[in-house]
N, CA, C and O atoms as CSV, one atom per row, in Angstrom:
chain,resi,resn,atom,element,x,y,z
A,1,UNK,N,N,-15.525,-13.031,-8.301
A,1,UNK,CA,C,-14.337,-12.210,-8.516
A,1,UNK,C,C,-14.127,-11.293,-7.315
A,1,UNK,O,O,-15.013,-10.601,-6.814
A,2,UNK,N,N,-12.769,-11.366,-6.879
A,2,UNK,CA,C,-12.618,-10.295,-5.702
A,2,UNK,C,C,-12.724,-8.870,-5.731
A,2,UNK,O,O,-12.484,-8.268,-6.778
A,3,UNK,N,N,-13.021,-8.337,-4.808
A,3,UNK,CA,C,-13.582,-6.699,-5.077
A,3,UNK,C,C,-11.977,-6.104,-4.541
A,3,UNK,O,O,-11.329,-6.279,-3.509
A,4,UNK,N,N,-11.700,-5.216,-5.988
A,4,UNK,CA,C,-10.291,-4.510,-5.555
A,4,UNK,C,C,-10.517,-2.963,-5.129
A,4,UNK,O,O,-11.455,-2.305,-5.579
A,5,UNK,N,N,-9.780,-2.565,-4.422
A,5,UNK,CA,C,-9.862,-1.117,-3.931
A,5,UNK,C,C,-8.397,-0.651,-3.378
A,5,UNK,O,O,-7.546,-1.365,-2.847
A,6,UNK,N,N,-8.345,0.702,-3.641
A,6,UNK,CA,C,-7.422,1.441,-3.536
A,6,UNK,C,C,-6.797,1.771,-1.973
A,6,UNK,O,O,-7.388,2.531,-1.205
A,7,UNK,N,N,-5.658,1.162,-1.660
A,7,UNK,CA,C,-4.783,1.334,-0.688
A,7,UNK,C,C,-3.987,3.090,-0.261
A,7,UNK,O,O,-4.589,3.673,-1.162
A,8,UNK,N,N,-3.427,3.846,0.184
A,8,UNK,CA,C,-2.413,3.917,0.743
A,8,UNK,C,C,-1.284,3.101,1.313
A,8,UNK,O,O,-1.543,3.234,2.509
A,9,UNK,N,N,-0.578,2.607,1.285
A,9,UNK,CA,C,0.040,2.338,2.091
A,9,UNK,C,C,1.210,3.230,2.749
A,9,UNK,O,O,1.987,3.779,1.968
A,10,UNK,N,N,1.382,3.405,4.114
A,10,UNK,CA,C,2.302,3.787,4.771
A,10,UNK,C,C,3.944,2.926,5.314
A,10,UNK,O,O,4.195,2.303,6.345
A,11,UNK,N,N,4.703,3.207,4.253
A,11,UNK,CA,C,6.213,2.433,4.913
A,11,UNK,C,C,7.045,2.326,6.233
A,11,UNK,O,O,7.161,3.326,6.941
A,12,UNK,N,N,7.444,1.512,6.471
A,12,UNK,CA,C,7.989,1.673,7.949
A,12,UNK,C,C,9.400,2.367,7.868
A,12,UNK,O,O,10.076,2.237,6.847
A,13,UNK,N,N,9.741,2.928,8.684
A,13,UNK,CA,C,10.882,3.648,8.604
A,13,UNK,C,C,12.044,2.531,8.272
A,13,UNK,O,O,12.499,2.787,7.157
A,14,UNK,N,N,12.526,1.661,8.713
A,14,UNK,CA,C,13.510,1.509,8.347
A,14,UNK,C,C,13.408,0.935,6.321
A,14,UNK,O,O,14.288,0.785,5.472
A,15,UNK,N,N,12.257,0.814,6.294
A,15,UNK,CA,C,12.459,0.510,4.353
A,15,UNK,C,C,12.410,1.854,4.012
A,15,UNK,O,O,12.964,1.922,2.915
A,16,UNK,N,N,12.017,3.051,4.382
A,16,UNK,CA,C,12.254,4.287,3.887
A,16,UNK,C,C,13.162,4.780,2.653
A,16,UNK,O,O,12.939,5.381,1.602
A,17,UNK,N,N,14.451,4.158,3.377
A,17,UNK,CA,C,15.563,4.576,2.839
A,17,UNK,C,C,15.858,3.534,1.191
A,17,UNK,O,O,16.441,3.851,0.155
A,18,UNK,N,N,15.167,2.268,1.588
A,18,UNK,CA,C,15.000,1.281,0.537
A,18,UNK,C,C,13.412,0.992,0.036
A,18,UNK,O,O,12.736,-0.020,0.218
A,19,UNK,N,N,13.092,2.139,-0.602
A,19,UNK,CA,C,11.666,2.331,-1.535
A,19,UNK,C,C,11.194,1.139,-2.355
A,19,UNK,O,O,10.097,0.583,-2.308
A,20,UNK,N,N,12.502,0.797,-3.300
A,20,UNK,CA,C,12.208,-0.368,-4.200
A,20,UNK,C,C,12.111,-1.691,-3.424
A,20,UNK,O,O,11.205,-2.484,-3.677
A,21,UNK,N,N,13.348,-2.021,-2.165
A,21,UNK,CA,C,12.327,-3.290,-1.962
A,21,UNK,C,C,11.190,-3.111,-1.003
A,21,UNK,O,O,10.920,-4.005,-0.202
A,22,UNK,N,N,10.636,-2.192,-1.043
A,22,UNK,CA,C,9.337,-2.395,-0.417
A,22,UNK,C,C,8.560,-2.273,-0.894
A,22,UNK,O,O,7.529,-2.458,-0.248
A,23,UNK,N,N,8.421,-1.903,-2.271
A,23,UNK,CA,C,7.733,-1.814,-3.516
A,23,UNK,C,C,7.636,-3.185,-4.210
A,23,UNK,O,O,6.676,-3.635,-4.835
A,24,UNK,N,N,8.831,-3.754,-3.970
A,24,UNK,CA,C,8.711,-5.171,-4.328
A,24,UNK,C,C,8.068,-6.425,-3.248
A,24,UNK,O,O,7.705,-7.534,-3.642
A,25,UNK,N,N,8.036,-6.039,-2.078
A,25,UNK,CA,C,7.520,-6.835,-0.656
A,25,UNK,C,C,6.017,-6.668,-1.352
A,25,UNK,O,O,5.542,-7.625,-1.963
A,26,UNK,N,N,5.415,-5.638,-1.256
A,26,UNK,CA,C,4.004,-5.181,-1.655
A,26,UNK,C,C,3.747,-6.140,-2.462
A,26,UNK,O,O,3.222,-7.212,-2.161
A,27,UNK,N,N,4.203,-5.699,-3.796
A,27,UNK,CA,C,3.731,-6.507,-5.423
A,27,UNK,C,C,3.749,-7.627,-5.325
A,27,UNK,O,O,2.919,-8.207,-6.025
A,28,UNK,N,N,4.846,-8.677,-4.268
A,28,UNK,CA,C,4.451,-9.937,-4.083
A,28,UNK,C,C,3.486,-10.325,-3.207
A,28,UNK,O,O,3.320,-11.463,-2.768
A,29,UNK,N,N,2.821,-9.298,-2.952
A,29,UNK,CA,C,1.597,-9.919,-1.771
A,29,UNK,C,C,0.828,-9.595,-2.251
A,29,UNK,O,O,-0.159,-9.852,-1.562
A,30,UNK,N,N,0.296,-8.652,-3.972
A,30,UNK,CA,C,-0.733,-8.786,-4.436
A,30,UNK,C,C,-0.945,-7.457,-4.250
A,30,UNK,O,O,-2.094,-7.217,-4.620
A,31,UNK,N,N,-0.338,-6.355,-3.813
A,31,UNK,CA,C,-0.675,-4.941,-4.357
A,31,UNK,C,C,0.198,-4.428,-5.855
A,31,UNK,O,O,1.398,-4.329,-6.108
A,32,UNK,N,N,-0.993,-4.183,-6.624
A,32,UNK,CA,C,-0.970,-3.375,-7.519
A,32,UNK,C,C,-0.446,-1.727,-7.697
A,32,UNK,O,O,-1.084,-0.675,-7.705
A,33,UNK,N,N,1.144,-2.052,-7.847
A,33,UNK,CA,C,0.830,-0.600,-7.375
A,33,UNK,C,C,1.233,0.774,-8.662
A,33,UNK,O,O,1.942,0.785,-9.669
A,34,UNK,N,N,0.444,1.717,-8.041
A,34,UNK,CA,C,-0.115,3.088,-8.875
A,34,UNK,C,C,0.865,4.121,-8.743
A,34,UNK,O,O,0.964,4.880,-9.707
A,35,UNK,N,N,1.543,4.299,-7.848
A,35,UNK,CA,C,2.444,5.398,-7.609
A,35,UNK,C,C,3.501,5.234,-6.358
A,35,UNK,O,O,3.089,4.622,-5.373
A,36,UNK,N,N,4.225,5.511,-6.353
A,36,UNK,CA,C,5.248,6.258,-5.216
A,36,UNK,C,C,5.596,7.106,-4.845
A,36,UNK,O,O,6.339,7.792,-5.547
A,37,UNK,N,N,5.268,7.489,-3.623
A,37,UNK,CA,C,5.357,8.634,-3.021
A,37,UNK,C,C,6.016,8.358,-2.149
A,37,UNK,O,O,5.519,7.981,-1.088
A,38,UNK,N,N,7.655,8.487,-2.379
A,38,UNK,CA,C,9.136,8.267,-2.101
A,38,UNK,C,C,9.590,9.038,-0.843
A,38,UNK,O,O,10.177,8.498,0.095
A,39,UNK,N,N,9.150,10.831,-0.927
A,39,UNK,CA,C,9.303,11.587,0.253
A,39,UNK,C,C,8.233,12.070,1.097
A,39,UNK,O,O,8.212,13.124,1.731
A,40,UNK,N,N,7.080,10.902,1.007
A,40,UNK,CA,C,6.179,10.755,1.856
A,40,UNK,C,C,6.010,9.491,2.510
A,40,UNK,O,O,5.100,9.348,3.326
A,41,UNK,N,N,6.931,8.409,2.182
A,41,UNK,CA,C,6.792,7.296,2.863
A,41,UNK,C,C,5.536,6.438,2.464
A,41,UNK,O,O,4.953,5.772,3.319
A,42,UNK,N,N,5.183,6.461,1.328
A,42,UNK,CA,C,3.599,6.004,0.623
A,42,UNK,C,C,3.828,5.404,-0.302
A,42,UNK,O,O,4.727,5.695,-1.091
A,43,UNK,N,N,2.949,4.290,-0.424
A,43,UNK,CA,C,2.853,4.011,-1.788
A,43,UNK,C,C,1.491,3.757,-2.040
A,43,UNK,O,O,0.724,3.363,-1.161
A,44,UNK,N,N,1.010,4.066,-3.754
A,44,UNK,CA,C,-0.518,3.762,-3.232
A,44,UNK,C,C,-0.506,2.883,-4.517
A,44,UNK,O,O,0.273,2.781,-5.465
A,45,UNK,N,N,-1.982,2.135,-4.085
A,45,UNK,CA,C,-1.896,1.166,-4.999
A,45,UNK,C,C,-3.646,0.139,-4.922
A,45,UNK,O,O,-4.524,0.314,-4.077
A,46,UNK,N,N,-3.670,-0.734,-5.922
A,46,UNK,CA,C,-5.014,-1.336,-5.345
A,46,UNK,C,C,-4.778,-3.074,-5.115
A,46,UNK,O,O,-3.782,-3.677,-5.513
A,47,UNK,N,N,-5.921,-3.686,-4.395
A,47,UNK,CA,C,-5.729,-4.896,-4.286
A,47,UNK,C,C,-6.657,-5.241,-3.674
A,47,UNK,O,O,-7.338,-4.449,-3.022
A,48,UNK,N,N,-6.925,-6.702,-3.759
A,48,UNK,CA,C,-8.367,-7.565,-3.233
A,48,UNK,C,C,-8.317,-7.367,-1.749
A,48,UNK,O,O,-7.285,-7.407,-1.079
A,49,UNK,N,N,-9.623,-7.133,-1.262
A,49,UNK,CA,C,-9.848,-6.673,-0.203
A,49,UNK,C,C,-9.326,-8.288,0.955
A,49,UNK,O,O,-9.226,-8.226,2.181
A,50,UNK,N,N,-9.153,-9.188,0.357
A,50,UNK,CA,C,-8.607,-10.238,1.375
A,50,UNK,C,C,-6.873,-10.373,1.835
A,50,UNK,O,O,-6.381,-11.009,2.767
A,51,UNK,N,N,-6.181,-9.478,0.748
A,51,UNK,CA,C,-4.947,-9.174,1.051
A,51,UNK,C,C,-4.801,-8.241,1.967
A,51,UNK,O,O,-3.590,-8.113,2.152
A,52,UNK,N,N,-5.336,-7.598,2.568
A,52,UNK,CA,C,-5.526,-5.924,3.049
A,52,UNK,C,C,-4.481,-6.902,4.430
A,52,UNK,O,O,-3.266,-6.705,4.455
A,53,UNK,N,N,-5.031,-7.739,5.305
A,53,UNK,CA,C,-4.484,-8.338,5.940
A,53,UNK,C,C,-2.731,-8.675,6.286
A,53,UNK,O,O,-1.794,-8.324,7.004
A,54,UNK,N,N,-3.140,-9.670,5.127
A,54,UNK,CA,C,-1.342,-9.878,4.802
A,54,UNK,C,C,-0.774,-8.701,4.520
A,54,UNK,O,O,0.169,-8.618,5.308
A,55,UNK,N,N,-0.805,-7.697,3.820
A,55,UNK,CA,C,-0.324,-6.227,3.438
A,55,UNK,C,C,0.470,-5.920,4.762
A,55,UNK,O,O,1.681,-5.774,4.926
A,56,UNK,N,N,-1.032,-5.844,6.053
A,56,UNK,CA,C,-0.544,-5.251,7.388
A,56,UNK,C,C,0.741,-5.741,8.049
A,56,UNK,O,O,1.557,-5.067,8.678
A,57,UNK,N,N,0.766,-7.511,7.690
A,57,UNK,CA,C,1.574,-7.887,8.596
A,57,UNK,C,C,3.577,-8.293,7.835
A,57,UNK,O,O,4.475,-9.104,8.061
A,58,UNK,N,N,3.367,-7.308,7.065
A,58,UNK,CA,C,4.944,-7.204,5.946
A,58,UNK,C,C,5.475,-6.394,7.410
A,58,UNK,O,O,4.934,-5.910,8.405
A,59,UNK,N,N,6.972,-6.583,6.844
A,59,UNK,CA,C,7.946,-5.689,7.718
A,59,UNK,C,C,8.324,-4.520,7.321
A,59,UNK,O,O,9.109,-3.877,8.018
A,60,UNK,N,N,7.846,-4.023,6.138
A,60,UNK,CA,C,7.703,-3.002,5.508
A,60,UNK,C,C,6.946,-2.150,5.485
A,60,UNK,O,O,7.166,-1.060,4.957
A,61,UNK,N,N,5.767,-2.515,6.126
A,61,UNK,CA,C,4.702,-1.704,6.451
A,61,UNK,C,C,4.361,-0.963,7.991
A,61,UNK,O,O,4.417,-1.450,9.120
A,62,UNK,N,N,4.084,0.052,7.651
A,62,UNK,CA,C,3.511,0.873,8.902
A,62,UNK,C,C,2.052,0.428,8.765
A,62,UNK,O,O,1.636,-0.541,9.399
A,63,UNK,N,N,1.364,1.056,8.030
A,63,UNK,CA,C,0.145,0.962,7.747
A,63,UNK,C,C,-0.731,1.124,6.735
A,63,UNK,O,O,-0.593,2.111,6.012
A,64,UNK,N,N,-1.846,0.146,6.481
A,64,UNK,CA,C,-2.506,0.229,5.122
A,64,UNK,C,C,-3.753,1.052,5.027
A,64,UNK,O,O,-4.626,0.560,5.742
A,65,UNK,N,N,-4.121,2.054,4.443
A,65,UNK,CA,C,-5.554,2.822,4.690
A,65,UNK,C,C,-6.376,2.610,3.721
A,65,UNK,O,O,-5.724,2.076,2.824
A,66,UNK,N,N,-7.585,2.751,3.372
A,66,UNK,CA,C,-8.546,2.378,2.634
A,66,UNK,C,C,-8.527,3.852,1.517
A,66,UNK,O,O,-8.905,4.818,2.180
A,67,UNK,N,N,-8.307,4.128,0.536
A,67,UNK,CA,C,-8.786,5.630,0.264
A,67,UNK,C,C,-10.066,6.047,0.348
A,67,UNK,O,O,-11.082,5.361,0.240
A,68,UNK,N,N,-9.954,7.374,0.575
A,68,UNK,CA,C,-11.664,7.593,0.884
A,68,UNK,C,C,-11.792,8.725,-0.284
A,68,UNK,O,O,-10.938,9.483,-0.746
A,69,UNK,N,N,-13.076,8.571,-0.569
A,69,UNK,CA,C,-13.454,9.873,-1.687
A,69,UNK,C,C,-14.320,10.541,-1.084
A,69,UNK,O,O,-14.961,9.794,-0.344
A,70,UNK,N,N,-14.780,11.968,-1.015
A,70,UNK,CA,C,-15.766,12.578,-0.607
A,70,UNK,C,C,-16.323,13.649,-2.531
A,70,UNK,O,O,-15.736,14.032,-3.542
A,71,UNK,N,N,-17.586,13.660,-2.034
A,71,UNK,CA,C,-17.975,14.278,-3.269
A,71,UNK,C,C,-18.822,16.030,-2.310
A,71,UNK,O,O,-19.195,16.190,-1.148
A,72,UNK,N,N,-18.805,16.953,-3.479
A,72,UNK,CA,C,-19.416,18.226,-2.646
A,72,UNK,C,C,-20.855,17.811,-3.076
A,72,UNK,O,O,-21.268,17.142,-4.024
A,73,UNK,N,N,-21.574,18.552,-1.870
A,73,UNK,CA,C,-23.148,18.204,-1.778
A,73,UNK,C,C,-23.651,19.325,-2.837
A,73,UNK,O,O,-24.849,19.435,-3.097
């Protein structure tokens, strides 16, 4: 079974203005997604770490980040 993990993704400016289809570009490439963050240009979401790839190379995308958690010592 593929190991899923939580994205950022960053939108490219020109889908900015068109949130939903880039929300829909995503979901057909296999991100799951969790939220929109509309006036941040984000969407976050999770998906198998072998999509992370294809994700990058949409025309909708700026960029995909891994989320990171930190815990206090």
């Amino acid at each position: 079974m593929a190991s899923h993990h939580t994205f950022i993704v960053t939108i490219s400016e020109t889908y900015i203005s068109n949130m939903p289809a880039a929300v829909t570009q995503l979901e057909s490439h296999g991100l799951e997604v969790q939220q929109v963050l509309g006036m941040l240009g984000q969407v976050i979401g999770q998906a198998p770490d072998e999509r992370v790839k294809e994700l990058k190379n949409l025309d909708c995308v700026k960029s995909v980040d891994s989320e990171r958690r930190y815990k206090a010592l």
